[in-house]
PyMOL Python script that loads the backbone (N, CA, C, O; Angstrom):
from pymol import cmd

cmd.read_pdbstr("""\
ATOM      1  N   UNK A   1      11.621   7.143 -24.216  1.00  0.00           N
ATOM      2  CA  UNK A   1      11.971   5.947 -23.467  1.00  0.00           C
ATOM      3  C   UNK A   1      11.810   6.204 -21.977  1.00  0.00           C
ATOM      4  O   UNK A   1      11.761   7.361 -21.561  1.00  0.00           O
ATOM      5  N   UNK A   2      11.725   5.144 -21.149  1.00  0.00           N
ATOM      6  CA  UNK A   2      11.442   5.314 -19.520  1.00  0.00           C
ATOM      7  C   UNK A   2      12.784   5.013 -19.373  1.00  0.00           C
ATOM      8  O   UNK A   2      13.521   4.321 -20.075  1.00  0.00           O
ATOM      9  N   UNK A   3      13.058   5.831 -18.038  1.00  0.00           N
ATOM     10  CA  UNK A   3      14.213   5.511 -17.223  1.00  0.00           C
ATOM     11  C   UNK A   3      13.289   5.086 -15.791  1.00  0.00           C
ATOM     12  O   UNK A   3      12.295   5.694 -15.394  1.00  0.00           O
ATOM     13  N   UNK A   4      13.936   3.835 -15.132  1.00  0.00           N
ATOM     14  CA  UNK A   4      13.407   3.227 -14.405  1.00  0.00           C
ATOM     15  C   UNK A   4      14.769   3.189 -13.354  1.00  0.00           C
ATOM     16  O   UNK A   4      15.961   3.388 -13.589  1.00  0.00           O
ATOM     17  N   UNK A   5      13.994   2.819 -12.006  1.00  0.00           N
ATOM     18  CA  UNK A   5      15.219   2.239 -11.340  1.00  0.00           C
ATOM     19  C   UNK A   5      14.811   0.707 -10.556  1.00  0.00           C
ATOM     20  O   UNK A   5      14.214   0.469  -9.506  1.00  0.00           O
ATOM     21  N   UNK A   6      15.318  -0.015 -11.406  1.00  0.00           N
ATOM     22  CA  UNK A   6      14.835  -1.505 -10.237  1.00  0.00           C
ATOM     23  C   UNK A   6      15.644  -1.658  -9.344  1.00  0.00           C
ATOM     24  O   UNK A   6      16.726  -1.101  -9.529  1.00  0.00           O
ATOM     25  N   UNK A   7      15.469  -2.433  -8.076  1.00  0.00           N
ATOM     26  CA  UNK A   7      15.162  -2.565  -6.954  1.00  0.00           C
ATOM     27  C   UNK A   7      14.768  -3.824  -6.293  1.00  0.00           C
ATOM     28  O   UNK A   7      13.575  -4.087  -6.138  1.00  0.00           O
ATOM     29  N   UNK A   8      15.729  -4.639  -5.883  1.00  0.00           N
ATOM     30  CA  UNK A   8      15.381  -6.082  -5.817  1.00  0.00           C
ATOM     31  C   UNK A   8      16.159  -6.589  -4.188  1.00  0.00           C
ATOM     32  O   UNK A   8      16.965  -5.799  -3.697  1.00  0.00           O
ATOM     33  N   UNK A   9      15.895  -7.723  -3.552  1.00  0.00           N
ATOM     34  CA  UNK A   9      16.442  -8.439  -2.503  1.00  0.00           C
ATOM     35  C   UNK A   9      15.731  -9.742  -2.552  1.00  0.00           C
ATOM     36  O   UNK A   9      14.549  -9.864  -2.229  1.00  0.00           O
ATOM     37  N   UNK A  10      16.396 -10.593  -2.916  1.00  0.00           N
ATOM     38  CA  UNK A  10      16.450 -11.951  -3.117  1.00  0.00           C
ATOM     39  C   UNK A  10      16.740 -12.779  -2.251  1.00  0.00           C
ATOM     40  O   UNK A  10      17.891 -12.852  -1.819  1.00  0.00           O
ATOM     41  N   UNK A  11      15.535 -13.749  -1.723  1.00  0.00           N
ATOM     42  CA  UNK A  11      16.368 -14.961  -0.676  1.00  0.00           C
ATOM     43  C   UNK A  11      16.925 -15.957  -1.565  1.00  0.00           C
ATOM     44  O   UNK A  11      17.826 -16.535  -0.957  1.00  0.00           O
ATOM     45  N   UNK A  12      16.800 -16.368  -2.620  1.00  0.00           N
ATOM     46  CA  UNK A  12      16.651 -17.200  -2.707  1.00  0.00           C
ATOM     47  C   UNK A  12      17.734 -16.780  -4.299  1.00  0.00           C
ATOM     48  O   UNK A  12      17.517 -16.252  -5.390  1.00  0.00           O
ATOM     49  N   UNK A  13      19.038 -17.443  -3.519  1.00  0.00           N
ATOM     50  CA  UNK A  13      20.414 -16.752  -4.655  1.00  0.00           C
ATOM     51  C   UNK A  13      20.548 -17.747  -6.019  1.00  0.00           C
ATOM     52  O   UNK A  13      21.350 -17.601  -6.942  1.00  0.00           O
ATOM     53  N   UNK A  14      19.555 -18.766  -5.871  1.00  0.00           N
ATOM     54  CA  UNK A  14      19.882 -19.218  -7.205  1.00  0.00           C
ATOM     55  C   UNK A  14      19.310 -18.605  -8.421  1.00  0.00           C
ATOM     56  O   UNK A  14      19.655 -19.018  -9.528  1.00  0.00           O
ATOM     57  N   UNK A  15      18.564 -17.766  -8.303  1.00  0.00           N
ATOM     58  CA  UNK A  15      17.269 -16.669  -9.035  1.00  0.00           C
ATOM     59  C   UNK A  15      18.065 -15.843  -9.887  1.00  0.00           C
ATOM     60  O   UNK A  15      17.874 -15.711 -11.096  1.00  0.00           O
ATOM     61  N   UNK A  16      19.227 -15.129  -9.024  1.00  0.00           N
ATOM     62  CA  UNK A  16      19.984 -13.880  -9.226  1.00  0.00           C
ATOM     63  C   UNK A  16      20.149 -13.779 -10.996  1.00  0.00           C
ATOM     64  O   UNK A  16      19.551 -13.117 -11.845  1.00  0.00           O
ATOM     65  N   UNK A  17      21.407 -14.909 -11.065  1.00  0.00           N
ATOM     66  CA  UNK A  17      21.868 -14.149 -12.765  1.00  0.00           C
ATOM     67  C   UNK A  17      20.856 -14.044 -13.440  1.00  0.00           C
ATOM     68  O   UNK A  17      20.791 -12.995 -14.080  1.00  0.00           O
ATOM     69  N   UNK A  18      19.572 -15.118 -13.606  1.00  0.00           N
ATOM     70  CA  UNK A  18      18.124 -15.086 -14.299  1.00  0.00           C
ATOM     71  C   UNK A  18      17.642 -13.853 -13.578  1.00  0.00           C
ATOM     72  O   UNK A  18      16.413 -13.923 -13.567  1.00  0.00           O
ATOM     73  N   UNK A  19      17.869 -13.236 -13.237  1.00  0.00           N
ATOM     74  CA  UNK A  19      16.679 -11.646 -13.077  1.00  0.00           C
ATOM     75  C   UNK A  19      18.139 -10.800 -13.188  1.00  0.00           C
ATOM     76  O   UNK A  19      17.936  -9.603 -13.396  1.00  0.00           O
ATOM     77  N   UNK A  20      18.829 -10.977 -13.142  1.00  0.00           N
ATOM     78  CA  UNK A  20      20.344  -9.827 -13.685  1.00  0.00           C
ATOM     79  C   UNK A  20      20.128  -9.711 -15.160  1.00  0.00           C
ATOM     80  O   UNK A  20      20.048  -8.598 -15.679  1.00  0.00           O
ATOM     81  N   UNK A  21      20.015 -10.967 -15.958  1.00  0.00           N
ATOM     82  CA  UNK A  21      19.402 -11.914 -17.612  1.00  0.00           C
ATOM     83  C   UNK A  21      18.772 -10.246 -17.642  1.00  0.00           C
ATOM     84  O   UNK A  21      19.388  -9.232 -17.969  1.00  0.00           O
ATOM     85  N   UNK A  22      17.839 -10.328 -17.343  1.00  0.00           N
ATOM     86  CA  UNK A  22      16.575  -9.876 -17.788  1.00  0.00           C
ATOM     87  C   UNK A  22      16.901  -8.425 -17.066  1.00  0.00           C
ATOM     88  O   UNK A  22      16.438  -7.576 -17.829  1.00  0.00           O
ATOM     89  N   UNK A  23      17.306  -7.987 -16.292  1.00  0.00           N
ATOM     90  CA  UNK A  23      17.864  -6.526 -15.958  1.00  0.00           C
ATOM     91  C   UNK A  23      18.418  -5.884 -16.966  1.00  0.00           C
ATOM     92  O   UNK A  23      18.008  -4.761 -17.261  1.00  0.00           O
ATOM     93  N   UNK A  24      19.297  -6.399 -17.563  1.00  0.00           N
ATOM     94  CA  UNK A  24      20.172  -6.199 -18.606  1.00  0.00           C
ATOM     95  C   UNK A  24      20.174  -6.483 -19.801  1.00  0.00           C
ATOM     96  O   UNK A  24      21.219  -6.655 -20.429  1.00  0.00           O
ATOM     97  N   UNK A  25      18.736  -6.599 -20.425  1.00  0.00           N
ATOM     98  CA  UNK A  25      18.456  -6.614 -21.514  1.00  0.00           C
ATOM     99  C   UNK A  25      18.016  -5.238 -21.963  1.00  0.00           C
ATOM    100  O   UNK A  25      17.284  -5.274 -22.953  1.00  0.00           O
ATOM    101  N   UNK A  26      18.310  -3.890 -21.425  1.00  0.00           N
ATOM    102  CA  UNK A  26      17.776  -2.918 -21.088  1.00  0.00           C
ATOM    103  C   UNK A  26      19.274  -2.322 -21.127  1.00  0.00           C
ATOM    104  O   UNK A  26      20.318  -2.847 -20.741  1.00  0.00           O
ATOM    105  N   UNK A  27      19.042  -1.005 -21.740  1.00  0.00           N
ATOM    106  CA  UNK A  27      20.854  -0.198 -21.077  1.00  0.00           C
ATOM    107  C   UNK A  27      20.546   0.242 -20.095  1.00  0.00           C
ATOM    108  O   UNK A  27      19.576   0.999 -20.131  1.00  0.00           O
ATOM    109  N   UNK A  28      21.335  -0.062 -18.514  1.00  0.00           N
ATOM    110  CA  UNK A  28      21.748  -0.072 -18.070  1.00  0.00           C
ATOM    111  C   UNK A  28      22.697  -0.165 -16.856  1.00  0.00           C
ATOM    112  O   UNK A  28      23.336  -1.216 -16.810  1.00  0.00           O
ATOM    113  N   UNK A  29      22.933   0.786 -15.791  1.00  0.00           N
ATOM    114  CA  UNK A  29      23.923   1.389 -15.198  1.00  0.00           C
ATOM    115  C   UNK A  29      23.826   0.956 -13.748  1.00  0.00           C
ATOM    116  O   UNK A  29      22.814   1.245 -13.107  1.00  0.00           O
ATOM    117  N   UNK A  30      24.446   0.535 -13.405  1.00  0.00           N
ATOM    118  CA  UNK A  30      24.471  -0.465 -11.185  1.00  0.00           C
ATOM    119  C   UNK A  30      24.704   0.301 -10.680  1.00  0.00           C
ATOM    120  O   UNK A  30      25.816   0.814 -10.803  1.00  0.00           O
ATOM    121  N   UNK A  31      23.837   0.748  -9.902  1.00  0.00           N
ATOM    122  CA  UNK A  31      23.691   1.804  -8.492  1.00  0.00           C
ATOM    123  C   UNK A  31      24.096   1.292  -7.044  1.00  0.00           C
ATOM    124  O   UNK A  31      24.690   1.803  -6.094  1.00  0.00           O
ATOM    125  N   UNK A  32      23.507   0.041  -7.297  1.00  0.00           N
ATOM    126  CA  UNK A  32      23.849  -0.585  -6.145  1.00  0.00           C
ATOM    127  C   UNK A  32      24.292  -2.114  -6.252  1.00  0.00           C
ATOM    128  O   UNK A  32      24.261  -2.606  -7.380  1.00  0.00           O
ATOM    129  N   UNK A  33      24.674  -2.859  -5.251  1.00  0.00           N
ATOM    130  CA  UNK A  33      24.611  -4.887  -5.237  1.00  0.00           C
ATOM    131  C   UNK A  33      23.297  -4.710  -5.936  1.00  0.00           C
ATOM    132  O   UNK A  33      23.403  -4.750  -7.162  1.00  0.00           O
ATOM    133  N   UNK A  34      22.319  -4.561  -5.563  1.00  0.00           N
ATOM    134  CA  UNK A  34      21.072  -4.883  -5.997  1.00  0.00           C
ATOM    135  C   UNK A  34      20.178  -3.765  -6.731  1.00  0.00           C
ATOM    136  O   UNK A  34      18.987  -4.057  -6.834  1.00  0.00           O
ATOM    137  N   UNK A  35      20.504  -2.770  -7.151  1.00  0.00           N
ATOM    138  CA  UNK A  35      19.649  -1.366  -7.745  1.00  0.00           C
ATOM    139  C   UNK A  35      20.414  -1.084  -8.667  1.00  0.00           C
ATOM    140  O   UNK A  35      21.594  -0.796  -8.468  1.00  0.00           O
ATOM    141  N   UNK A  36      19.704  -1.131 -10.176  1.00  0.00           N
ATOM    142  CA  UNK A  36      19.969  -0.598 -11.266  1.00  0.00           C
ATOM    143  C   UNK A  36      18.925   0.515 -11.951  1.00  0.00           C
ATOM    144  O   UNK A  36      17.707   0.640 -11.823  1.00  0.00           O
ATOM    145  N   UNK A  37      19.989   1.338 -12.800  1.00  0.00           N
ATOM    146  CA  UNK A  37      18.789   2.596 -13.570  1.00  0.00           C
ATOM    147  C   UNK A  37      18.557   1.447 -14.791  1.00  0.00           C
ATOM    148  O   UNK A  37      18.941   0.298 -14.575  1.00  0.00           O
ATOM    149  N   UNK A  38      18.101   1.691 -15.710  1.00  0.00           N
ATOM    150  CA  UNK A  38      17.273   1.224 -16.871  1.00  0.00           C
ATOM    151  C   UNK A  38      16.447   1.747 -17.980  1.00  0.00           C
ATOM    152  O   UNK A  38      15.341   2.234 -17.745  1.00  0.00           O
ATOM    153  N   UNK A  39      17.008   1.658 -19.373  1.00  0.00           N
ATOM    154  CA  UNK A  39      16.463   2.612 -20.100  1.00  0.00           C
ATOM    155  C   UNK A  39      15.609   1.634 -21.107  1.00  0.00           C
ATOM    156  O   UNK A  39      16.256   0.840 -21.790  1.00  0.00           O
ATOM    157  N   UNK A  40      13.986   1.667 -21.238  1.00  0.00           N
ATOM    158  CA  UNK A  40      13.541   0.915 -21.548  1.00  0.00           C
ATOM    159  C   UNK A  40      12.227   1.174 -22.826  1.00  0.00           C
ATOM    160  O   UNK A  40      11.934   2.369 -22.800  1.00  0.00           O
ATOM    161  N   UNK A  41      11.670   0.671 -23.532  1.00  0.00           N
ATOM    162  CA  UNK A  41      10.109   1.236 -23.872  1.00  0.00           C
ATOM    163  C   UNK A  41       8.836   0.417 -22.706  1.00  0.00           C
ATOM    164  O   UNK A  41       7.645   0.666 -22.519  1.00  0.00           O
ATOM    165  N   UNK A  42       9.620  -0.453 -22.199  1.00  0.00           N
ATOM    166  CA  UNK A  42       8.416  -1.090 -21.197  1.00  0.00           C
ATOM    167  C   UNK A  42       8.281  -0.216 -20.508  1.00  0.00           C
ATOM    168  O   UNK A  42       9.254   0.482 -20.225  1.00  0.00           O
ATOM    169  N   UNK A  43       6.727   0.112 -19.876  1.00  0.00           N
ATOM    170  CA  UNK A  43       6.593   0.647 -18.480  1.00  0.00           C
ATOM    171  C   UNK A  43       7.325  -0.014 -17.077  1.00  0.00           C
ATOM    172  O   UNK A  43       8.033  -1.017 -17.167  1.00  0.00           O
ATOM    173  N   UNK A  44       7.092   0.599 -15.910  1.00  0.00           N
ATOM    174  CA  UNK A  44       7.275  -0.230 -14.807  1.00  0.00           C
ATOM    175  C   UNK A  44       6.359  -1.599 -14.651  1.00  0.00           C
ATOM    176  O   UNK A  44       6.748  -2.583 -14.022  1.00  0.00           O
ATOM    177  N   UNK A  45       5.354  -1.527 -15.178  1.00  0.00           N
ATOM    178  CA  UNK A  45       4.132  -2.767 -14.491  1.00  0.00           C
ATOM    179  C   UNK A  45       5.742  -4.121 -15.722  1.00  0.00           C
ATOM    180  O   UNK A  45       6.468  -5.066 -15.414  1.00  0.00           O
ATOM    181  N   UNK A  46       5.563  -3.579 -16.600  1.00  0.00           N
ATOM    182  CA  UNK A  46       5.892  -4.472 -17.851  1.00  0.00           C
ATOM    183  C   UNK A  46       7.087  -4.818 -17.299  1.00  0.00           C
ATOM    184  O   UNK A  46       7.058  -6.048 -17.277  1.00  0.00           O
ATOM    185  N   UNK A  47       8.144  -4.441 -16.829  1.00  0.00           N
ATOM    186  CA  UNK A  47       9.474  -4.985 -16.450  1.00  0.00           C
ATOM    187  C   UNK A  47       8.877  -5.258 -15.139  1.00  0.00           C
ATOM    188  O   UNK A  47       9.807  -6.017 -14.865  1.00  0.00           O
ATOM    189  N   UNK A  48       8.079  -5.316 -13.990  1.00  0.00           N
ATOM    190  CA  UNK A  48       7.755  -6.172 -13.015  1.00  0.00           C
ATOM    191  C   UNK A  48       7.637  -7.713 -13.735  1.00  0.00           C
ATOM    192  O   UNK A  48       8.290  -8.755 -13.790  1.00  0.00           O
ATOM    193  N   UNK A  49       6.270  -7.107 -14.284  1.00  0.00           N
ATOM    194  CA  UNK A  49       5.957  -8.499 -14.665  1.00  0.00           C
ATOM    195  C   UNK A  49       6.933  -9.457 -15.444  1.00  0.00           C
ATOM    196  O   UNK A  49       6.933 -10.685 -15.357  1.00  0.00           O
ATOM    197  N   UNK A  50       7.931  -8.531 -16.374  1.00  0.00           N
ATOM    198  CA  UNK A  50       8.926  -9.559 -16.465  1.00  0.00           C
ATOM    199  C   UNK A  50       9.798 -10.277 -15.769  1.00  0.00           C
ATOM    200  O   UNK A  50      10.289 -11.378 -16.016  1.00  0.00           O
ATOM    201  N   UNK A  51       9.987  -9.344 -14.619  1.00  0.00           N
ATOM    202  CA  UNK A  51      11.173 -10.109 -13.377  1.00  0.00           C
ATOM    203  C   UNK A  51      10.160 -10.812 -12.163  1.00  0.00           C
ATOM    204  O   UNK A  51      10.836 -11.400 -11.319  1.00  0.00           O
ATOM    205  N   UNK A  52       8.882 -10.858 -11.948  1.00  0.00           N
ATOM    206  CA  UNK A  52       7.760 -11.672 -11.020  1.00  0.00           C
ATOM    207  C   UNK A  52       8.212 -13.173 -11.473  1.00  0.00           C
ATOM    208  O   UNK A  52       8.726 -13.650 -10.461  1.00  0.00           O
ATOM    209  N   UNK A  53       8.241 -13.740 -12.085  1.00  0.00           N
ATOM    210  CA  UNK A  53       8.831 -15.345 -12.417  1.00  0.00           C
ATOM    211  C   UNK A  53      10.282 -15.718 -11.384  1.00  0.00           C
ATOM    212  O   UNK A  53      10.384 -16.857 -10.928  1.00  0.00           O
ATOM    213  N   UNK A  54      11.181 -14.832 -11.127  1.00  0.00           N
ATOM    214  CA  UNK A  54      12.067 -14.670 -10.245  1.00  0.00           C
ATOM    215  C   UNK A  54      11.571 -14.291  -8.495  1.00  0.00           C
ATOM    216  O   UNK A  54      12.175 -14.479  -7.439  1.00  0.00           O
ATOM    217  N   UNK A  55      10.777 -13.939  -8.669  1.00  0.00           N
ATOM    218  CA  UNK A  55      10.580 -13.693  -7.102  1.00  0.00           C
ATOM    219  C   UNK A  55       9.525 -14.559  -6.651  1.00  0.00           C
ATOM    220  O   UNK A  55       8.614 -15.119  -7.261  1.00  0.00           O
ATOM    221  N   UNK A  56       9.924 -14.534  -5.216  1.00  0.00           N
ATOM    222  CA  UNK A  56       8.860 -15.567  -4.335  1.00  0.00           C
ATOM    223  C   UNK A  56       8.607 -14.745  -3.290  1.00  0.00           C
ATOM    224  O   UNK A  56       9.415 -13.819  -3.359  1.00  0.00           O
ATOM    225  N   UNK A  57       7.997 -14.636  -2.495  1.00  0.00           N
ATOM    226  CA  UNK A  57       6.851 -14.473  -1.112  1.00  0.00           C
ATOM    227  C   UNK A  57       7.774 -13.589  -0.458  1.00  0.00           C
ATOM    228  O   UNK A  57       7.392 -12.509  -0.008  1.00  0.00           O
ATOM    229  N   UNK A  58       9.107 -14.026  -0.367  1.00  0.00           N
ATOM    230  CA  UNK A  58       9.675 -13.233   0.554  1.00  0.00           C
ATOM    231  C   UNK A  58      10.945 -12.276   0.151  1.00  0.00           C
ATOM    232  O   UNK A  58      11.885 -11.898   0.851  1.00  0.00           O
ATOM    233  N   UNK A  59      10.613 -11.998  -1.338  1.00  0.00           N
ATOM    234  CA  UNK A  59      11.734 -11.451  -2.119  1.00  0.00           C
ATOM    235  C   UNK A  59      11.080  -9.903  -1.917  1.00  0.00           C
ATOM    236  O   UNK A  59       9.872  -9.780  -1.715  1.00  0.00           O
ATOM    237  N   UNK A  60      11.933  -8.793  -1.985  1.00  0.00           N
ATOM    238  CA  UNK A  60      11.291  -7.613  -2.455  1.00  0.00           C
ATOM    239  C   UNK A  60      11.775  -7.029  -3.983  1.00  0.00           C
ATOM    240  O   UNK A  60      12.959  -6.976  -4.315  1.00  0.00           O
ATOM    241  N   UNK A  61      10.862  -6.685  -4.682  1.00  0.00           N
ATOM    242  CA  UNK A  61      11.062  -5.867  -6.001  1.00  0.00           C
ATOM    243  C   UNK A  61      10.533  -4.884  -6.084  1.00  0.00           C
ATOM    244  O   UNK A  61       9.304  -4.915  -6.156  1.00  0.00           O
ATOM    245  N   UNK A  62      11.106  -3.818  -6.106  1.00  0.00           N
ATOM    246  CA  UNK A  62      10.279  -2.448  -6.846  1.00  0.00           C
ATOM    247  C   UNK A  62      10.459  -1.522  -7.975  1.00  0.00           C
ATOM    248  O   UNK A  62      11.460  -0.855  -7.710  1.00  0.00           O
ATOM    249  N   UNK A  63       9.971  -1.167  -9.098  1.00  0.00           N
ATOM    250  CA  UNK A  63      10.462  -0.481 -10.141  1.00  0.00           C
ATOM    251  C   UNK A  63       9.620   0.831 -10.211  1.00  0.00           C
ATOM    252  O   UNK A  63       8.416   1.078 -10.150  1.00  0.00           O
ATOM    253  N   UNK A  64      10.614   1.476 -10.345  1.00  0.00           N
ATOM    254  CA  UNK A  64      10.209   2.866 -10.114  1.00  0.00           C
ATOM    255  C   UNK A  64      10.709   4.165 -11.233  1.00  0.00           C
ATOM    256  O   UNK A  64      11.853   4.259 -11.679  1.00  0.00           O
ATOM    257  N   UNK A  65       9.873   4.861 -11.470  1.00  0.00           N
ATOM    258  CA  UNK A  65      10.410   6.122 -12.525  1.00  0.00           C
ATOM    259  C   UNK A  65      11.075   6.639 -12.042  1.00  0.00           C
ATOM    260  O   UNK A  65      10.853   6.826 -10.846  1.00  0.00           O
ATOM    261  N   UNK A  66      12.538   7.308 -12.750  1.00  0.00           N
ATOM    262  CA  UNK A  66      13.588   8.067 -12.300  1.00  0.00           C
ATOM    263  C   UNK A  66      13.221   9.263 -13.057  1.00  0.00           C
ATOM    264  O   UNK A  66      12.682   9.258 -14.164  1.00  0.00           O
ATOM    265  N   UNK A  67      13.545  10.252 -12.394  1.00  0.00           N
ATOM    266  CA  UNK A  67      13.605  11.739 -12.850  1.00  0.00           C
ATOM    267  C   UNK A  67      14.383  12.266 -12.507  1.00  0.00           C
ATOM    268  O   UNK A  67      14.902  12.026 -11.417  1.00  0.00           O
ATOM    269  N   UNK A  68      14.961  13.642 -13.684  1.00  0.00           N
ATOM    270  CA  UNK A  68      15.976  14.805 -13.044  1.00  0.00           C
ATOM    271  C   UNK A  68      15.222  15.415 -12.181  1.00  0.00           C
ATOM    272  O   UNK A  68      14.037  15.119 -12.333  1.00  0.00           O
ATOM    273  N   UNK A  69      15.432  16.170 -11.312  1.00  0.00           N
ATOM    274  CA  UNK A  69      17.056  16.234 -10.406  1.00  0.00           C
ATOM    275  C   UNK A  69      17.051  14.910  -9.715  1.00  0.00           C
ATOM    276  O   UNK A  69      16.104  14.444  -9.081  1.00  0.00           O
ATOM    277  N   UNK A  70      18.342  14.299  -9.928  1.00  0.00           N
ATOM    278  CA  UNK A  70      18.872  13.533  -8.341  1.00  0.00           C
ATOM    279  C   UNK A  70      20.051  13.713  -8.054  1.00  0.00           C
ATOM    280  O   UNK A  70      20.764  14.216  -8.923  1.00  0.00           O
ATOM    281  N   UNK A  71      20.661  13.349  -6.694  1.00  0.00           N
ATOM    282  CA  UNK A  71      21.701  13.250  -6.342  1.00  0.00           C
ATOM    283  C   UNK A  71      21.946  12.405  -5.368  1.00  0.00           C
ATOM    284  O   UNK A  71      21.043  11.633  -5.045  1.00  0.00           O
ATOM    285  N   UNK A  72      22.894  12.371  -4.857  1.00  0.00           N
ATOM    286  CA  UNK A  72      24.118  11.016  -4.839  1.00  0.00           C
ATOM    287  C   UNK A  72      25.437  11.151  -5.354  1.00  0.00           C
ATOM    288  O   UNK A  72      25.886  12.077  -6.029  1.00  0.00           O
ATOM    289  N   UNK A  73      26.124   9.900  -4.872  1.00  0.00           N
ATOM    290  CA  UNK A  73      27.340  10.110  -5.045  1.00  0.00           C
ATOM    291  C   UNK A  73      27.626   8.488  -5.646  1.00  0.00           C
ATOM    292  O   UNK A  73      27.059   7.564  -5.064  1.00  0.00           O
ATOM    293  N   UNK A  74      28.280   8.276  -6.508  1.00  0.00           N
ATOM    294  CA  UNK A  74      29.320   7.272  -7.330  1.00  0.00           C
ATOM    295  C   UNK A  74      29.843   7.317  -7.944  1.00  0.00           C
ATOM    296  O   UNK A  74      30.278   8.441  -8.196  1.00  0.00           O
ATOM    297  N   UNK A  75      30.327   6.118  -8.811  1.00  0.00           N
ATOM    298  CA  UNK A  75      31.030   6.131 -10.114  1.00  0.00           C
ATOM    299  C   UNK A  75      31.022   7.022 -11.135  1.00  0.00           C
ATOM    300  O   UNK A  75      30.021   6.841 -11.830  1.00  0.00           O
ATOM    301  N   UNK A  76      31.633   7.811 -11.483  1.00  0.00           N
ATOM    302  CA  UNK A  76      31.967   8.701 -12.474  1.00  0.00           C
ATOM    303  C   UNK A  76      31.275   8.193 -14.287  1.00  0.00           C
ATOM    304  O   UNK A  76      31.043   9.050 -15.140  1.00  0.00           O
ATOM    305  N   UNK A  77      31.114   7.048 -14.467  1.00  0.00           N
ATOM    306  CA  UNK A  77      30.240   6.447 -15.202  1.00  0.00           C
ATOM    307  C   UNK A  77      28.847   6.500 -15.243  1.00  0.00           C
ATOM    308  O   UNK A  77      28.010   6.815 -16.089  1.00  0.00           O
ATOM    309  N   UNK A  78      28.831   6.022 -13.860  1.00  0.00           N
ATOM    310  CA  UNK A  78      27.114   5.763 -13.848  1.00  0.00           C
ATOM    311  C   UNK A  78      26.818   7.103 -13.391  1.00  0.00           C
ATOM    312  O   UNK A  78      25.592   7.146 -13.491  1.00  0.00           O
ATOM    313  N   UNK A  79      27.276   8.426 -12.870  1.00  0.00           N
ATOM    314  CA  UNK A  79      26.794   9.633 -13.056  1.00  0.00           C
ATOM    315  C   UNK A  79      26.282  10.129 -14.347  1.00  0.00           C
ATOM    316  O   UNK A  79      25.235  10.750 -14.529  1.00  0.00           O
ATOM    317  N   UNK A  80      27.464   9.647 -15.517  1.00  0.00           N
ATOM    318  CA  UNK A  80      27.463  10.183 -16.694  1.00  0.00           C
ATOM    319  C   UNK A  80      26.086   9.300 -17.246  1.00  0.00           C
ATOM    320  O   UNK A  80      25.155   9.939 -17.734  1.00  0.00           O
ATOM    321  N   UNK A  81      26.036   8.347 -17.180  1.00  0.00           N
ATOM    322  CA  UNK A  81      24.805   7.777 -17.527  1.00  0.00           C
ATOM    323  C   UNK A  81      23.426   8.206 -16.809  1.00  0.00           C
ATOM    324  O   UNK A  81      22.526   7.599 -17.390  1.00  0.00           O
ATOM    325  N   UNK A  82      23.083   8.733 -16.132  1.00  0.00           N
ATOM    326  CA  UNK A  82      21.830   9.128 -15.037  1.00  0.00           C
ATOM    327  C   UNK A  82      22.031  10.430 -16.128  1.00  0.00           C
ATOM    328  O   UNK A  82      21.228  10.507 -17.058  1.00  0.00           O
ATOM    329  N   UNK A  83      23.126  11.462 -15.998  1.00  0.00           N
ATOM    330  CA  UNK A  83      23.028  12.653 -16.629  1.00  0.00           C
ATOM    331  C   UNK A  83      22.489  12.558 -18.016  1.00  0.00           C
ATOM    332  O   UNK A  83      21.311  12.827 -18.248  1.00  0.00           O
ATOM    333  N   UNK A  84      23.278  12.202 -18.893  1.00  0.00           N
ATOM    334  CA  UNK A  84      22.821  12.195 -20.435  1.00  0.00           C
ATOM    335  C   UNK A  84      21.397  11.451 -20.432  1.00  0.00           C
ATOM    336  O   UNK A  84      20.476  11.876 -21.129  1.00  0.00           O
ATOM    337  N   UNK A  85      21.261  10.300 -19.596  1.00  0.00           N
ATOM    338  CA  UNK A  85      19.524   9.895 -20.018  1.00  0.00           C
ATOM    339  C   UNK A  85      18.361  10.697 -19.159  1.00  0.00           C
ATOM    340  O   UNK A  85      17.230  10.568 -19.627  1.00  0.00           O
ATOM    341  N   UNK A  86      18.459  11.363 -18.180  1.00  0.00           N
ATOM    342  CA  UNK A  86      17.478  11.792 -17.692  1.00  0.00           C
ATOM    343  C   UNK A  86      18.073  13.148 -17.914  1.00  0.00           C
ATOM    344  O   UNK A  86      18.565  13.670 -16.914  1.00  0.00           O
ATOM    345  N   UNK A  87      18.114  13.751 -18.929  1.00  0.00           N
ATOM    346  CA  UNK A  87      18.826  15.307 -19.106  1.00  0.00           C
ATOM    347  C   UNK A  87      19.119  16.005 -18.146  1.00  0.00           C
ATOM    348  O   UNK A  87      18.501  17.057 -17.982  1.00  0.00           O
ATOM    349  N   UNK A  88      20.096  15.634 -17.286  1.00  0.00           N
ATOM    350  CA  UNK A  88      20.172  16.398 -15.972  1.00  0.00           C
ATOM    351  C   UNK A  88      21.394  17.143 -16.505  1.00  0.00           C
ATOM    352  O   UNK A  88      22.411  16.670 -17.013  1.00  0.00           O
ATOM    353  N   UNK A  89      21.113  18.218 -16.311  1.00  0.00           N
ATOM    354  CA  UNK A  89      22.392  19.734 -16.066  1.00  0.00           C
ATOM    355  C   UNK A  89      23.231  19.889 -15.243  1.00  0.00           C
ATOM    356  O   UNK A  89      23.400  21.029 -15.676  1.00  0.00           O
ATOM    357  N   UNK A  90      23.927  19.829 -14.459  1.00  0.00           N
ATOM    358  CA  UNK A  90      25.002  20.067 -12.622  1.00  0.00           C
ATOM    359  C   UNK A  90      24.915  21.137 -12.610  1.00  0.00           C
ATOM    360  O   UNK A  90      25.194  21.497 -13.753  1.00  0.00           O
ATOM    361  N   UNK A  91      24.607  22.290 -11.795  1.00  0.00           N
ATOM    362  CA  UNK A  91      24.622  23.519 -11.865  1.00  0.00           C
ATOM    363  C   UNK A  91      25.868  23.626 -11.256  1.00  0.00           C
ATOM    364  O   UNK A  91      26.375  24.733 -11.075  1.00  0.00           O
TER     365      UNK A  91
END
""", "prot")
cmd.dss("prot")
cmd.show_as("cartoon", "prot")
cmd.util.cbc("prot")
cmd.orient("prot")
C-alpha cells in the first residue's frame, strides 16, 4: 500500500467537507488544519485526480510519498500511526 501525505489550501470553503469526503475514504491520520498521511492502493496522480474536481485556479494541492525516517512532533496517535505504517523504529 502507498502512504501518501496530502496537502491542500482552499479559497474557496464551501469545497472543504467534499475533499475531507474523499480524504478519508483512505485510513488516515491529521497532521495538520489542512495535511493528512493516507494509506491507500491509489498512487499519488490517482488521489490528485480524485480531489482536482475540488480545486480551482487558486487552490494549492499536493500529494506526496511518505517515507521512514521522519520527524516531528504531535499527537501521540498520529505518531503511532506514521510508525506502524511506514515501519519506522525510534532509536
Amino acid at each position: 500500500m502507498n502512504k501518501l501525505l496530502v496537502t491542500y489550501d482552499l479559497n474557496r470553503e464551501q469545497v472543504r467537507p467534499k475533499i475531507l469526503e474523499e480524504i478519508k475514504r483512505n485510513a488516515w491520520a491529521k497532521l495538520s488544519e489542512s495535511s493528512y498521511a493516507i494509506e491507500t492502493y491509489e498512487t499519488p496522480k490517482q488521489v490528485y485526480d480524485r480531489l482536482s474536481p475540488y480545486l480551482d485556479g487558486n487552490d494549492n494541492c499536493y500529494i506526496i510519498t511518505l517515507a521512514a525516517p521522519y520527524y516531528g512532533q504531535g499527537p501521540k496517535l498520529v505518531n503511532e500511526w506514521l510508525d506502524k505504517r511506514l515501519n519506522y523504529q525510534r532509536a
